[in-house]
C-alpha positions in Angstrom: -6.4 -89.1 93.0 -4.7 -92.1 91.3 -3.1 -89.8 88.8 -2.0 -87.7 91.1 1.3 -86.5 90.3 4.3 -86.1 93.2 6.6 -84.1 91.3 5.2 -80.5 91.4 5.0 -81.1 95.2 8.8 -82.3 95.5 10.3 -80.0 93.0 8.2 -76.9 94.6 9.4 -77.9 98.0 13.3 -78.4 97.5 13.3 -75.4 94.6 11.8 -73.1 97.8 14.4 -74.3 100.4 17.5 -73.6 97.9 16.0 -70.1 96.9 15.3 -69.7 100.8 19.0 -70.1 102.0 20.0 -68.5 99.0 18.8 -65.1 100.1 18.1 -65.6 104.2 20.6 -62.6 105.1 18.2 -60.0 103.0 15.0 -61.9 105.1 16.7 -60.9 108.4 17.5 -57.6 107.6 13.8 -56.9 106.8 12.7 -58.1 110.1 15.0 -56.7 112.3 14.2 -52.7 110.2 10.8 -53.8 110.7 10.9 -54.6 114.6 13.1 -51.7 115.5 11.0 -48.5 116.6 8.8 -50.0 118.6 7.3 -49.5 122.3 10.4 -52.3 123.3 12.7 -51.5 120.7 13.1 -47.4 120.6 16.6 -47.4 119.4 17.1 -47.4 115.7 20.1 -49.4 114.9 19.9 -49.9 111.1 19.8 -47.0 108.4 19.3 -49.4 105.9 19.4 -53.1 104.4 23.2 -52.7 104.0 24.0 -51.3 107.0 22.1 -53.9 108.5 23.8 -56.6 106.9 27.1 -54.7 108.0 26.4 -53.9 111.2 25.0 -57.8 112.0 28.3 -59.2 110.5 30.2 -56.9 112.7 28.6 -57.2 116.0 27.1 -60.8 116.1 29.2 -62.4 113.4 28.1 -64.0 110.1 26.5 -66.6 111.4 24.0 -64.2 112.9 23.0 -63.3 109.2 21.5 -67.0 109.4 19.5 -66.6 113.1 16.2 -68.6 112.1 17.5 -70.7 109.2 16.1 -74.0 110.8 12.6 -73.0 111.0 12.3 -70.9 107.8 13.8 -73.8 105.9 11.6 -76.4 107.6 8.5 -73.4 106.5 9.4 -73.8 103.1 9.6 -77.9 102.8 6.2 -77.8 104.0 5.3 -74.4 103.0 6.6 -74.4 99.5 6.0 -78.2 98.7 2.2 -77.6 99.8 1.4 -74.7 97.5 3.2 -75.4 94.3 2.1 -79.1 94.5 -1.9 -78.4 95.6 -1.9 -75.2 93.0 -1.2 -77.7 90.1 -3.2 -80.0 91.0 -6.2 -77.6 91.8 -5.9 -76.5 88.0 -6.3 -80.1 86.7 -9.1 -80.5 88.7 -10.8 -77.5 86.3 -8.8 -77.5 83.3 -6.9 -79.9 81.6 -4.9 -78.2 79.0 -3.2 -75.2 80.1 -4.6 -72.9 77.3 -7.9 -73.8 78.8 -7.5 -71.7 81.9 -8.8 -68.4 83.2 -7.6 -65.7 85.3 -10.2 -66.8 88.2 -9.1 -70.3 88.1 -5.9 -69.1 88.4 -7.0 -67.1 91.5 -9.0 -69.5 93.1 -6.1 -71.9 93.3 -3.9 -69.7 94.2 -6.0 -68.2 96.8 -7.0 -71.7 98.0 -3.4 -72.7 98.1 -1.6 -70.0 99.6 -4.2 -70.1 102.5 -4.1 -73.7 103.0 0.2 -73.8 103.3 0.1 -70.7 104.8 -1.8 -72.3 107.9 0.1 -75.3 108.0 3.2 -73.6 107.8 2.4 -70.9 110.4 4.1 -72.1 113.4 7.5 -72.2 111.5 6.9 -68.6 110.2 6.2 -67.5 114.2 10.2 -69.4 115.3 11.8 -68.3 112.3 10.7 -64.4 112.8 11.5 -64.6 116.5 14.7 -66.0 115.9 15.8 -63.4 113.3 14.4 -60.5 115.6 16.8 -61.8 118.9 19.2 -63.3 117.0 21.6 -65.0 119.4 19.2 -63.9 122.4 17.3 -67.2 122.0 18.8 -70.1 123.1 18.0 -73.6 122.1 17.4 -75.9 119.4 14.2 -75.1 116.9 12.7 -78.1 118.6 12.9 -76.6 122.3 11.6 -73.0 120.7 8.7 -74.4 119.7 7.9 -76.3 122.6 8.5 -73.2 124.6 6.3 -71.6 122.9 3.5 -74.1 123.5 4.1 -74.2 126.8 3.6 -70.5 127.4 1.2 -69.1 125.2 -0.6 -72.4 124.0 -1.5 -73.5 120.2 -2.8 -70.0 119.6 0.9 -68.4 120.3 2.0 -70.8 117.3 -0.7 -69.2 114.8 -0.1 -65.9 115.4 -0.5 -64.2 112.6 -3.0 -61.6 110.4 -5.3 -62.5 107.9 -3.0 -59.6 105.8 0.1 -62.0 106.1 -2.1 -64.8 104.4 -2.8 -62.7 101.2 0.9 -61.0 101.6 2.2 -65.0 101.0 0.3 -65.5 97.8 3.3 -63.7 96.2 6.1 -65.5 98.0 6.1 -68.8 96.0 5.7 -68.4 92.6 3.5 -70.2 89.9 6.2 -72.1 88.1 3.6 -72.4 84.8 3.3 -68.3 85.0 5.0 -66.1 82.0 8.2 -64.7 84.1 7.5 -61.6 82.7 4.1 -60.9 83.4 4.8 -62.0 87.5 7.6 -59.6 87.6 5.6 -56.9 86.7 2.4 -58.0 88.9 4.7 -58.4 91.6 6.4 -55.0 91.9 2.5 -53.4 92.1 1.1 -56.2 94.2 4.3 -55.9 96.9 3.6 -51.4 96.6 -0.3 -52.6 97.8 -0.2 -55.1 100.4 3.1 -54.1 101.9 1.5 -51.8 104.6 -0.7 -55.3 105.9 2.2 -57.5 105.5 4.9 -55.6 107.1 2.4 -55.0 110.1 1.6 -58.9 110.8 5.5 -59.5 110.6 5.8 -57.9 113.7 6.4 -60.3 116.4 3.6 -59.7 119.1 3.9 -61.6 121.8 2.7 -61.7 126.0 5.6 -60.0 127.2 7.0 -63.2 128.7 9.0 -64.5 125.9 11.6 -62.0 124.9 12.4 -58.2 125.1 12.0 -57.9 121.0 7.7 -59.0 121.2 6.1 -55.8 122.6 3.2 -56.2 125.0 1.0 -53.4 126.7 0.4 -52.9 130.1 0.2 -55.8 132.3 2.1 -58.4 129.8 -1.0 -58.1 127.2 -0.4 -58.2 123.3 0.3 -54.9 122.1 -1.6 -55.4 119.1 -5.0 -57.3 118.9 -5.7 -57.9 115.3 -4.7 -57.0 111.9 -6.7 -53.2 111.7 -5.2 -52.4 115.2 -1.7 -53.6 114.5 -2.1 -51.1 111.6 -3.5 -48.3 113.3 -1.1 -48.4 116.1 1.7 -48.9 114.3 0.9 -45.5 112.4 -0.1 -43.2 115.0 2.7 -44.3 117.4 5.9 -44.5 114.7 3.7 -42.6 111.7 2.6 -43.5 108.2 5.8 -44.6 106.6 7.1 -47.0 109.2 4.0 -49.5 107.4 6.5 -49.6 104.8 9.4 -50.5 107.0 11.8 -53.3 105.1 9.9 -52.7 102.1 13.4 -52.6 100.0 14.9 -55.8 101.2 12.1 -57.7 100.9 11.4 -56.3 97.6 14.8 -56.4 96.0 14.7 -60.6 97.5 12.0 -61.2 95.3 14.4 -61.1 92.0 17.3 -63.3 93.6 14.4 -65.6 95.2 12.8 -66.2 91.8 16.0 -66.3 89.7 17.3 -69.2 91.9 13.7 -70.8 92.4 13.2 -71.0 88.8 16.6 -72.8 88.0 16.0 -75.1 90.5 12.8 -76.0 89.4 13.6 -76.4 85.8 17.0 -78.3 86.6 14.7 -80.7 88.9 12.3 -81.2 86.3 15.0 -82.8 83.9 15.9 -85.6 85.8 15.0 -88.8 85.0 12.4 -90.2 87.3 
């Protein structure tokens, strides 16, 4: 541990936050086409990503296009620093020459790093969703959010997420040692498979007592219970295809995300320290 080395955990963090606020306004229009349609949320307002982004502008200003900034920024210092960081190191532990390593060491660490950030970073993930579903509905500072949220639903309301939106995130920060075009390619089929899972556990769920935009059942319970019955509901209620909904924006965000990630990274890696 005396050789361990900082800089893939500094480098990965501040690369993710530029990338992050470099594409927010495509985040938010994925969750707000995912959120709309449901049991609390009938009307469909958005035909699209750009319509979305127009129709946000137009109606609750630009800033709007930046509702959840705080927390997803704050996700990805601790989210992004976490992963790149422990995945590099996790490889040295195996390998020690690059050339040296296999496709289940690279899986391993990935797995074992995606899950490990993704539950640390979890309670930034809930705020950031919720804020970018109400928009300028929820007051307060990111700070007073996340107390609220303590104080009503407890420590669970701040993990609440699927075991589907863990093995979505794997994607989400890149390996910055992986051939560019080989994760392009991987990422285009990987995004088609787990989509369905992901866009499901996106889906702000809540007890009914927070805001109008988490559905809950009857008598203020959570509409969905777990990852399979998220799913199934969400099909037989709004049909097959709304698994997919946001699919596009989140998609086409991955380019821009990786383009500006990756020149970050490299132009970090130059300076002198």
């Amino acid at each position: 541990m005396a050789n361990l080395n900082w800089k893939p955990f500094i480098y990965g963090g501040m690369a993710s936050i530029v990338a992050e606020f470099g594409t927010f306004p495509i985040d938010l229009t994925k969750t707000r086409l995912q959120v709309q349609g449901q049991s609390q949320c009938m009307e469909v307002r958005y035909r699209g990503m750009f319509h979305a982004l127009l129709r946000i502008g137009q109606e609750e200003g630009v800033r709007a296009l930046y509702s959840g900034i705080s927390p997803a920024l704050l996700r990805q210092a601790s989210y992004g620093t976490i992963k790149i960081g422990t995945y590099n190191t996790l490889k040295k532990l195996f390998v020690s020459h690059p050339e040296d390593e296999t496709m289940v060491i690279n899986v391993f660490c990935g797995v074992l790093s995606g899950v490990l950030s993704s539950s640390l970073a979890n309670p930034t993930d809930v705020l950031k969703i919720r804020m970018q579903a109400q928009g300028s509905l929820l007051q307060g500072s990111m700070m007073a959010n996340f107390i609220n949220i303590y104080q009503q639903e407890g420590t669970r309301g701040l993990w609440r997420v699927s075991v589907c939106q863990y093995i979505y995130q794997q994607e989400e920060a890149p390996d910055p040692l992986r051939p560019h075009g080989r994760h392009h390619i991987h990422t285009f089929r990987f995004q088609f498979c787990v989509w369905p899972g992901g866009g499901a556990s996106l889906k702000p769920s809540g007890r009914g007592s927070d805001s109008h935009d988490e559905p809950a059942g009857a008598g203020g319970q959570p509409l969905y219970k777990g990852t399979l019955d998220g799913l199934m509901k969400t099909w037989r209620n709004e049909g097959f295809f709304a698994l997919y909904k946001g699919f596009w924006p989140n998609w086409l965000r991955l380019g821009p995300w990786n383009i500006i990630f990756f020149i970050t990274f490299e132009q970090l890696k130059k300076l002198p320290l």
